[in-house]
TORKOL-4160 file (C-alpha; in steps of 0.2 Angstrom, whole numbers, padded with zeros to 4 digits, m for minus):
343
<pt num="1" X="0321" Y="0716" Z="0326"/>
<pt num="2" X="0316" Y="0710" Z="0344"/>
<pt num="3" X="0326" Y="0710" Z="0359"/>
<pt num="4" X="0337" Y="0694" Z="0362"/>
<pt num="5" X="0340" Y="0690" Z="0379"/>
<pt num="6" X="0356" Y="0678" Z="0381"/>
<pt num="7" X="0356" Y="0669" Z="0396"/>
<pt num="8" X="0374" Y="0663" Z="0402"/>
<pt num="9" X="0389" Y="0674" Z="0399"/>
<pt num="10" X="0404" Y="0659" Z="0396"/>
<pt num="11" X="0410" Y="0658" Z="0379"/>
<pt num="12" X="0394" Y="0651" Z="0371"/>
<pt num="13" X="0385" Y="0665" Z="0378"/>
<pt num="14" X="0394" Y="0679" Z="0374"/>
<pt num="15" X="0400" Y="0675" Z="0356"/>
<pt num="16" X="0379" Y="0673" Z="0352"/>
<pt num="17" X="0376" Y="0690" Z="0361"/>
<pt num="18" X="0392" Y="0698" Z="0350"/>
<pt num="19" X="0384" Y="0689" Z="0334"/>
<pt num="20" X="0367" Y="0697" Z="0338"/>
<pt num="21" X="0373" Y="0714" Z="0342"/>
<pt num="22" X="0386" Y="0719" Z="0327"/>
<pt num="23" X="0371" Y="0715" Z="0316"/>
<pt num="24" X="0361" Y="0729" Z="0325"/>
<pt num="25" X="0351" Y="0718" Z="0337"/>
<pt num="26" X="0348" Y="0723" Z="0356"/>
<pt num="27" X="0355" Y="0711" Z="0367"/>
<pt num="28" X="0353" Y="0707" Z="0386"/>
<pt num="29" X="0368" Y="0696" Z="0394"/>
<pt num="30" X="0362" Y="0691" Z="0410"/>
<pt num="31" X="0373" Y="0679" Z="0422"/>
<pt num="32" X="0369" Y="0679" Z="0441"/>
<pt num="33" X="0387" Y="0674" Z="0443"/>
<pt num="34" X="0396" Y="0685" Z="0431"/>
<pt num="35" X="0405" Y="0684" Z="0414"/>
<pt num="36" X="0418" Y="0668" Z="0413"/>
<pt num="37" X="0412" Y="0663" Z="0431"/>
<pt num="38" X="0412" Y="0644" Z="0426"/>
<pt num="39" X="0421" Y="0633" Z="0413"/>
<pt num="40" X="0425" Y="0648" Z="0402"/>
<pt num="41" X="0436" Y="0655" Z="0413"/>
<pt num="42" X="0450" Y="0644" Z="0413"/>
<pt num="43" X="0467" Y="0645" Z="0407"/>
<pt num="44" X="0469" Y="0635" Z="0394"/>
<pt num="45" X="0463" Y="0640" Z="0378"/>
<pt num="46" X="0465" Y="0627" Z="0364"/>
<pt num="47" X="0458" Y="0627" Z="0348"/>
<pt num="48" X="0463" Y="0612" Z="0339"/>
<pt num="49" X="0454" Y="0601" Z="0326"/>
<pt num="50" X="0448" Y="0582" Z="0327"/>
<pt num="51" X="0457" Y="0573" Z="0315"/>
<pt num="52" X="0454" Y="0572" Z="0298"/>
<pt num="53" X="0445" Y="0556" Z="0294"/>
<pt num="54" X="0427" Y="0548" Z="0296"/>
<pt num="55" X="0424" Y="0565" Z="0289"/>
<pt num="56" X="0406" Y="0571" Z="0297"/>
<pt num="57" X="0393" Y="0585" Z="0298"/>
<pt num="58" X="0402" Y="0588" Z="0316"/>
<pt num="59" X="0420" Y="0589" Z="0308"/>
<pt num="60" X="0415" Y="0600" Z="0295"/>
<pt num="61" X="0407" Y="0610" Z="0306"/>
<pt num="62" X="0420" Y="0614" Z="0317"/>
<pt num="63" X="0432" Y="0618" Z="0300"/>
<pt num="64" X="0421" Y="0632" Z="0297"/>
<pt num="65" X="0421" Y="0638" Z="0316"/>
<pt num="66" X="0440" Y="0635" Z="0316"/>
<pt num="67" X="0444" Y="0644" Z="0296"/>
<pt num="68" X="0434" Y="0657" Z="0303"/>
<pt num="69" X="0441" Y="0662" Z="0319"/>
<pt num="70" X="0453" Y="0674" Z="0314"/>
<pt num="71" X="0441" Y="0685" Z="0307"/>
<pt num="72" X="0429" Y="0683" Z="0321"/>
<pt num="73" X="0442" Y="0687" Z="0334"/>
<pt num="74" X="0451" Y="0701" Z="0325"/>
<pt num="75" X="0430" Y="0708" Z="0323"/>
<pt num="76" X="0430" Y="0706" Z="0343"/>
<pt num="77" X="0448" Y="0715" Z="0346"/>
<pt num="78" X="0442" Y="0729" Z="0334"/>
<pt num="79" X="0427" Y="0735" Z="0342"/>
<pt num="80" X="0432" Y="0731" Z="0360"/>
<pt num="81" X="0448" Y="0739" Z="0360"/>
<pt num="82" X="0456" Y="0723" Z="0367"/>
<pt num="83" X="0468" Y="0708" Z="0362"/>
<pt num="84" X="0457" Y="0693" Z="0366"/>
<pt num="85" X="0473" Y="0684" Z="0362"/>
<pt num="86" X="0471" Y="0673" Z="0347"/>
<pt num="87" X="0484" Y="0665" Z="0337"/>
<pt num="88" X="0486" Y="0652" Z="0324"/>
<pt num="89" X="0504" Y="0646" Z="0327"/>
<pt num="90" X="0498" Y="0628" Z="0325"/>
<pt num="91" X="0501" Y="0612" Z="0335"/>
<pt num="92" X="0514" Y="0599" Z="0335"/>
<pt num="93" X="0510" Y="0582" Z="0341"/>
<pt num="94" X="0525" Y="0570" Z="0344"/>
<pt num="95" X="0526" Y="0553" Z="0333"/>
<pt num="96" X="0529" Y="0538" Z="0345"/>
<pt num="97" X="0531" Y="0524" Z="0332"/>
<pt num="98" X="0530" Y="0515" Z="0316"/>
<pt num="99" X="0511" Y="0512" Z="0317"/>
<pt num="100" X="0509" Y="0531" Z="0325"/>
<pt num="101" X="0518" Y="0538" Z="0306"/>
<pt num="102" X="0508" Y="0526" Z="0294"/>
<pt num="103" X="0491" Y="0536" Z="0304"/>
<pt num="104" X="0499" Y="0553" Z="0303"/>
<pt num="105" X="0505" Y="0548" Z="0284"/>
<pt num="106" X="0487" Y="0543" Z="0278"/>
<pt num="107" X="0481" Y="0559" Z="0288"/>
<pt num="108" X="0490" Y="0570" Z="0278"/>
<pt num="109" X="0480" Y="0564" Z="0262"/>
<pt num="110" X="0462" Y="0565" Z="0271"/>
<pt num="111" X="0466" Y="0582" Z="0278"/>
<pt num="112" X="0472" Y="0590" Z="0261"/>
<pt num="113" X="0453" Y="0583" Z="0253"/>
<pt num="114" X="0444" Y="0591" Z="0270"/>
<pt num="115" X="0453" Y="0605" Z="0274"/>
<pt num="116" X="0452" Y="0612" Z="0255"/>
<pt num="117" X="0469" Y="0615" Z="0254"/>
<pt num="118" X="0470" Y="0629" Z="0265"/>
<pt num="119" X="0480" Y="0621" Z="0280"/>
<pt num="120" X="0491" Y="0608" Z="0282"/>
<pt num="121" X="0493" Y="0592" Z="0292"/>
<pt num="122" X="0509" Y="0585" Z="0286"/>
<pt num="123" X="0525" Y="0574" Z="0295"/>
<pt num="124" X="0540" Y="0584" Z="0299"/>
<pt num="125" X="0557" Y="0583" Z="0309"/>
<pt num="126" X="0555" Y="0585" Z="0326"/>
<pt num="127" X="0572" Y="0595" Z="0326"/>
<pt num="128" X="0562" Y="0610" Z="0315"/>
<pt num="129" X="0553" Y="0614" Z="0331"/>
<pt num="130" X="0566" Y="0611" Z="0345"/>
<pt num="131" X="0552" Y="0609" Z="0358"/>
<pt num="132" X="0550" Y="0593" Z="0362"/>
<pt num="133" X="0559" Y="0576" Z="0360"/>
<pt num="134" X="0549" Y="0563" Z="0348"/>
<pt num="135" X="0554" Y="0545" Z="0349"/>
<pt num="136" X="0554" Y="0544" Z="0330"/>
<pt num="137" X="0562" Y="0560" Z="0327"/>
<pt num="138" X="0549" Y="0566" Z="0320"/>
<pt num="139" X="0532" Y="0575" Z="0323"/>
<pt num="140" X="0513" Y="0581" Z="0316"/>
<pt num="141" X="0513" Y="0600" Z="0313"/>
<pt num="142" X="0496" Y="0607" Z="0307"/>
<pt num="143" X="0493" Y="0625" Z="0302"/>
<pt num="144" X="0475" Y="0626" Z="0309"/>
<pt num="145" X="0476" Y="0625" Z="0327"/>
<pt num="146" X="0475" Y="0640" Z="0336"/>
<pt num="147" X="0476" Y="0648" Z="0355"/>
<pt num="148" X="0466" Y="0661" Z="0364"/>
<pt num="149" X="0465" Y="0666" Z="0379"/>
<pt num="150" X="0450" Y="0662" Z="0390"/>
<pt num="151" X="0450" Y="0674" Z="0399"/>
<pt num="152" X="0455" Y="0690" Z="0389"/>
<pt num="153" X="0444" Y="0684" Z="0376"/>
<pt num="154" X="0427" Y="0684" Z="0389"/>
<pt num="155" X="0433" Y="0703" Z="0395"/>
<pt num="156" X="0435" Y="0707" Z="0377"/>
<pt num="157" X="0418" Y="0701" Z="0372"/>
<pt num="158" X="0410" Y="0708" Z="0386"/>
<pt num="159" X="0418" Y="0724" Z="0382"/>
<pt num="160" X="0412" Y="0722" Z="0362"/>
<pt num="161" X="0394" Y="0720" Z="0367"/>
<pt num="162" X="0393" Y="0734" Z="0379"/>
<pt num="163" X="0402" Y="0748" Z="0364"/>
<pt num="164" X="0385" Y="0739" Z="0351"/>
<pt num="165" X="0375" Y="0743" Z="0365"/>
<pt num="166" X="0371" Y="0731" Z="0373"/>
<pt num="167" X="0371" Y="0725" Z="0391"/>
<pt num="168" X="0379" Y="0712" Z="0403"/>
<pt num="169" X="0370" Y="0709" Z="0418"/>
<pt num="170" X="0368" Y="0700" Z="0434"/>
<pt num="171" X="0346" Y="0705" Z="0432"/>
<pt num="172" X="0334" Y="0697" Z="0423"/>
<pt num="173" X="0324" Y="0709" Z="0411"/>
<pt num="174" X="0306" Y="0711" Z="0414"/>
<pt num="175" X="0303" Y="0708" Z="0396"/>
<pt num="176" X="0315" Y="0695" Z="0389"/>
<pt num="177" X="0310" Y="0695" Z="0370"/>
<pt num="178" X="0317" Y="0680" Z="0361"/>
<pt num="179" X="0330" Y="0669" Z="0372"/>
<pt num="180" X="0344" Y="0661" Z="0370"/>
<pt num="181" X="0350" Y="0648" Z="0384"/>
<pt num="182" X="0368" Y="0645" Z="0385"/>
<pt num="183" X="0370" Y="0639" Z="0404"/>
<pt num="184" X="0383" Y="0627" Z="0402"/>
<pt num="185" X="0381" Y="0610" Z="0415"/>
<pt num="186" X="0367" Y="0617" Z="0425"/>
<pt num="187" X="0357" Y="0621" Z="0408"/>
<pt num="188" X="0360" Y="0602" Z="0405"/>
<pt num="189" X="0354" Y="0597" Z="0421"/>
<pt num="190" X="0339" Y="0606" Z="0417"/>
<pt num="191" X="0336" Y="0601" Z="0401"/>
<pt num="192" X="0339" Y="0584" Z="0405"/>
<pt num="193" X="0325" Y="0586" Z="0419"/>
<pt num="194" X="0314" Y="0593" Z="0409"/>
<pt num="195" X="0312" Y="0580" Z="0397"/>
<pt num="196" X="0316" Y="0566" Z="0407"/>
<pt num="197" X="0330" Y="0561" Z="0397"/>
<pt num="198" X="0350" Y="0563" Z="0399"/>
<pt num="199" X="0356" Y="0577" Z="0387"/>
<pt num="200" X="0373" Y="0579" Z="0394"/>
<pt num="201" X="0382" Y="0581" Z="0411"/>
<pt num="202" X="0395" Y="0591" Z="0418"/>
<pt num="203" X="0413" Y="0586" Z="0418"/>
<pt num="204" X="0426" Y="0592" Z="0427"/>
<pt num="205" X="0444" Y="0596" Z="0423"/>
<pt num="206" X="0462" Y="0605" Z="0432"/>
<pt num="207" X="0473" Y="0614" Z="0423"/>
<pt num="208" X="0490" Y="0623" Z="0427"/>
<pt num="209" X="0498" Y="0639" Z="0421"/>
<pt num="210" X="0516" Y="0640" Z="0420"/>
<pt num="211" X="0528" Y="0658" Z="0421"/>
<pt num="212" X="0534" Y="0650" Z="0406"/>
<pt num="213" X="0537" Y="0662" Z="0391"/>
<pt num="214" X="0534" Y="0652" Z="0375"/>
<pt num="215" X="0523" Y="0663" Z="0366"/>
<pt num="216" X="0530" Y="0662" Z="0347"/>
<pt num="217" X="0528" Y="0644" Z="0348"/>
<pt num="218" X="0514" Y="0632" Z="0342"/>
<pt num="219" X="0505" Y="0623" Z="0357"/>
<pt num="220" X="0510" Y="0607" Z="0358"/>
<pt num="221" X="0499" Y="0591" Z="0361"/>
<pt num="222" X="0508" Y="0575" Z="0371"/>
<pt num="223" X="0501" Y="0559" Z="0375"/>
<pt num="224" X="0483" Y="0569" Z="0379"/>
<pt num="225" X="0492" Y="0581" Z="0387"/>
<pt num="226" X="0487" Y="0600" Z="0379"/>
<pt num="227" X="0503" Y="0613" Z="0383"/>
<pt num="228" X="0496" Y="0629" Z="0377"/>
<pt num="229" X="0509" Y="0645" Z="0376"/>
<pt num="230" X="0501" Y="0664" Z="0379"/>
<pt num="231" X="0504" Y="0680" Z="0372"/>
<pt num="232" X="0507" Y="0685" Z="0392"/>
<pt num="233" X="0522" Y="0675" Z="0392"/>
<pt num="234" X="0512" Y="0659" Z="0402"/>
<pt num="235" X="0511" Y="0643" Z="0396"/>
<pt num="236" X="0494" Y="0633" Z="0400"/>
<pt num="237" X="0492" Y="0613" Z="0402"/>
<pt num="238" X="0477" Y="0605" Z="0402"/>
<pt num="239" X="0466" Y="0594" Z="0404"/>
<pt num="240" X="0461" Y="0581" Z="0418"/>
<pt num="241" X="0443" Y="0572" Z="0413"/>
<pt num="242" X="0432" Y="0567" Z="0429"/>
<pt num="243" X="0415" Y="0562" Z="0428"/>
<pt num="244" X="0415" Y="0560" Z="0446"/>
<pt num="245" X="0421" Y="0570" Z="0457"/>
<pt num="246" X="0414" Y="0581" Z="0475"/>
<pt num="247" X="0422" Y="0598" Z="0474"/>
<pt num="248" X="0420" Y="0606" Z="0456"/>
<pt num="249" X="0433" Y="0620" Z="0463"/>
<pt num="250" X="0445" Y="0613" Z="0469"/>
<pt num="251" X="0462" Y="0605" Z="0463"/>
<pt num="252" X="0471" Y="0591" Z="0468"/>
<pt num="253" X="0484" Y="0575" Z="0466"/>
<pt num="254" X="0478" Y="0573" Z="0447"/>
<pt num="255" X="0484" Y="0589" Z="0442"/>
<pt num="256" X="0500" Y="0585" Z="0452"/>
<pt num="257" X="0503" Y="0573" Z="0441"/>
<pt num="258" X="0495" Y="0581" Z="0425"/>
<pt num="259" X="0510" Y="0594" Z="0429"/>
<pt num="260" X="0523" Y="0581" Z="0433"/>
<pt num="261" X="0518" Y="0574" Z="0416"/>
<pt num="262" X="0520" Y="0588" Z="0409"/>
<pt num="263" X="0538" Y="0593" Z="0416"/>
<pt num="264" X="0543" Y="0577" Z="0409"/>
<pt num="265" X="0538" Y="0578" Z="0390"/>
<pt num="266" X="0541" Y="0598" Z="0389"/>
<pt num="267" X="0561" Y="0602" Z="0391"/>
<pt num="268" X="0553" Y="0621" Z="0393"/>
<pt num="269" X="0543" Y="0617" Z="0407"/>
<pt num="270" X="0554" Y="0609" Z="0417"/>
<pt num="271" X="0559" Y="0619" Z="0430"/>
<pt num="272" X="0546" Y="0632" Z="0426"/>
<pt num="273" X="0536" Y="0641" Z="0441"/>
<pt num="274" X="0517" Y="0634" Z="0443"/>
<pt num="275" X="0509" Y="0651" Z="0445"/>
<pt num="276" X="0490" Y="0645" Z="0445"/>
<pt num="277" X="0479" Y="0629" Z="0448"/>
<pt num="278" X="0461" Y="0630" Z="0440"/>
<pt num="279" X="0448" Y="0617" Z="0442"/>
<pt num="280" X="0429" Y="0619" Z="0434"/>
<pt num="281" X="0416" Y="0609" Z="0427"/>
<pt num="282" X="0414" Y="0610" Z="0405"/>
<pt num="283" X="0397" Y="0605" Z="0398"/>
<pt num="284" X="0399" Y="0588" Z="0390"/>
<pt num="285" X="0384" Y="0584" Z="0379"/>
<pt num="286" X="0379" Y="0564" Z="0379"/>
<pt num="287" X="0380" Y="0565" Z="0359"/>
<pt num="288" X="0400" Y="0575" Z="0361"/>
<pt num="289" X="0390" Y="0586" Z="0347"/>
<pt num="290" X="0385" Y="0606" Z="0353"/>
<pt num="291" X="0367" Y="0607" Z="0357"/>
<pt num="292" X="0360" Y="0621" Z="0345"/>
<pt num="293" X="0346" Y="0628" Z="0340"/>
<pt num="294" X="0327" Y="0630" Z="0343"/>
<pt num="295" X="0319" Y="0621" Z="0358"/>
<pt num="296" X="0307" Y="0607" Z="0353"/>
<pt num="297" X="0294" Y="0615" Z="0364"/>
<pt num="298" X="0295" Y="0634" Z="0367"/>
<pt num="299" X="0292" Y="0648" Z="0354"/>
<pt num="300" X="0308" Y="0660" Z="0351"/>
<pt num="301" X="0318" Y="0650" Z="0362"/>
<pt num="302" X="0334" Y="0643" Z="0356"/>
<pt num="303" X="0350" Y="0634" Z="0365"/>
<pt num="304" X="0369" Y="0633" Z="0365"/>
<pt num="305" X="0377" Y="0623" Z="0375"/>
<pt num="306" X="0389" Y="0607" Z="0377"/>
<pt num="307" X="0406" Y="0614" Z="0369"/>
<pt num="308" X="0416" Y="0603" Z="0383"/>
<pt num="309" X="0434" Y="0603" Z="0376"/>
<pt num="310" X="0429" Y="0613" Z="0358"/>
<pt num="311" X="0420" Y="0623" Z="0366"/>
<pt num="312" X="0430" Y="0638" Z="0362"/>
<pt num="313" X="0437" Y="0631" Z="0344"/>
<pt num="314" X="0415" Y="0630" Z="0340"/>
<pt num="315" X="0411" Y="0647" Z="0347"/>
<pt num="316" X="0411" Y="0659" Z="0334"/>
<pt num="317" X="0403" Y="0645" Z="0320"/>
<pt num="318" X="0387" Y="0640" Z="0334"/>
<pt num="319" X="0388" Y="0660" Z="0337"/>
<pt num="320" X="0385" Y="0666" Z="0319"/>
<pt num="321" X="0373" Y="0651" Z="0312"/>
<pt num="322" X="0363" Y="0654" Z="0329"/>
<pt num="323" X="0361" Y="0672" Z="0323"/>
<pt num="324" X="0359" Y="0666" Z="0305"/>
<pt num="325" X="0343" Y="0656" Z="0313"/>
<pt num="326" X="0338" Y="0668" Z="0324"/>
<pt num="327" X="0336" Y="0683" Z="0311"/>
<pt num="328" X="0334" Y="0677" Z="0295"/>
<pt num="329" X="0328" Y="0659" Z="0297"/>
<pt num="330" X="0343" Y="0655" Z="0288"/>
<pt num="331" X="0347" Y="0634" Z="0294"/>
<pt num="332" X="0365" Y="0629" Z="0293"/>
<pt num="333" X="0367" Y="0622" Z="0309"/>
<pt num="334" X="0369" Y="0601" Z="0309"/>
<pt num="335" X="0353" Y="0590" Z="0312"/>
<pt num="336" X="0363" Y="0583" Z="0325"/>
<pt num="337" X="0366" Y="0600" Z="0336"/>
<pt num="338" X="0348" Y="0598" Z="0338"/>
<pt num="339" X="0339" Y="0595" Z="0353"/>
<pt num="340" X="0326" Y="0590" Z="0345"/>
<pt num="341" X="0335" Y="0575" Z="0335"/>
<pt num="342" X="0343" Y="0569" Z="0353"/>
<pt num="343" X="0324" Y="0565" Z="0359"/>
């Protein structure tokens, strides 16, 4: 098999390399800026479905990537020797109204038909959860969200390439053998360039980490508002969305009130400490689908990129299809990842 060079080593990076390398490939990460220097090294870490209706190629996609996460991770955990601290403990949503329960009601039909009966979307008493207050009394559980956390999972998968042999660099190779581009906004801007044609920006987002220990508990998502605990004992809430915006880096009065909002809907967080403010830009692709797969135009060259907020819910699905692809010309990756169809 020929060498795979990976360039990018954020979340879409990295689970491609990992992919590559348990099935015996040699694989090059290379990242002038180090692993989890942009968007994948946040705080946040939710991995949460679309909802279940106007089913699509996109949704069914990200099913698979979320059904077979636990295997993925606990794959990743195995060989590294670290927790890249995944869960499924599920999500809870609180219902504000009569309107809001006929949705979630009808939801719960659409999701048992998509999710095969393997997980649940289904009404229940906000009083079974005892974190958060509904108007209605009542709230959406669903058993196929998950966390992870960012962080520990880009040390863990670094850690997993390096014991298969492979390497994570600053240095570009002189041979780079078949590549794989998964260079988040700036590999958006250059694509975009390229072809004289908008593939996608960067968006930026803030974020908070509480020292707020709510780690048995599912995250929780309030009017747009993700609350996410960790295995560490923090609990993370995110996400602003800014399409314009002057520093990339740095946090300000929108994550003051994204806090504030969140003090308000969440009694745990009330009075909890703020112990970090994040800020970075995600990769936003101008379809909302990933980009992935072969370039249009260059031989063995192939793409990963604009996960924005499911970036880390699509990982290990784009990782193992693009491997799929890559050594065994096998095709199960959406005609609408495709650069190519986006033209």
């Amino acid at each position: 098999m020929h060498p795979v060079t990976v360039f990018g080593a954020g979340i879409a990076g990295l689970t491609a390399a990992f992919a590559l390398a348990r099935r015996g490939v040699a694989v090059t990460v290379v990242d002038p800026a180090g692993p989890g220097a942009g968007a994948s090294g946040g705080i946040v870490g939710a991995l949460a479905p679309h909802v279940p209706e106007a089913w699509n190629e996109k949704k069914a996609f990200q099913f698979r990537s979320l059904d077979m996460a636990q295997d993925f991770w606990d794959a990743v955990a195995g060989v590294s020797g670290l927790d890249p601290g995944y869960a499924r403990l599920g999500r809870v949503q609180p219902i504000p109204d009569a309107a809001a329960l006929d949705l979630a009601r009808a939801r719960e039909v659409t999701a048992a038909e998509h999710w095969q009966g393997r997980y649940r979307w289904r009404v229940a008493e906000a009083a079974e959860f005892g974190l958060l207050p509904s108007p209605t009394g009542l709230v959406i559980f669903d058993d196929l969200s998950a966390r992870l956390h960012p962080r520990q999972a880009v040390r863990a998968l670094v850690a997993a390439i390096v014991r298969l042999g492979g390497r994570v660099t600053a240095e570009v190779p002189e041979r780079a053998g078949v590549e794989i581009h998964a260079t988040g906004a700036a590999g958006l801007a250059a694509l975009s360039e390229e072809f004289g044609k908008t593939f996608g920006t960067g968006i930026k987002g803030q974020a908070a980490l509480f020292a707020a220990d709510m780690r048995d508990g599912p995250q929780l998502f309030v009017d747009g508002l993700h609350v996410v605990p960790h295995g560490d004992g923090t609990t993370a809430i995110g996400s602003t969305t800014e399409r314009e915006f002057t520093d990339p880096a740095t946090t300000d009065a929108a994550l003051d009130a994204l806090v504030e909002k969140a003090r308000a809907a969440v009694p745990a967080l009330a009075d909890a400490e703020v112990i970090e403010r994040w800020a970075g830009v995600r990769p936003r692709a101008r379809s909302r689908a990933p980009i992935l797969g072969p370039h249009p135009s260059r031989p063995d060259t192939y793409i990963a990129n604009g996960g924005f907020k499911i970036g880390f819910g699509m990982a290990p699905g784009m990782a193992e299809a693009l491997a799929d692809l890559v050594l065994d010309g096998r095709d199960t990756i959406p005609a609408a990842f495709r650069l190519g169809a986006n033209l």
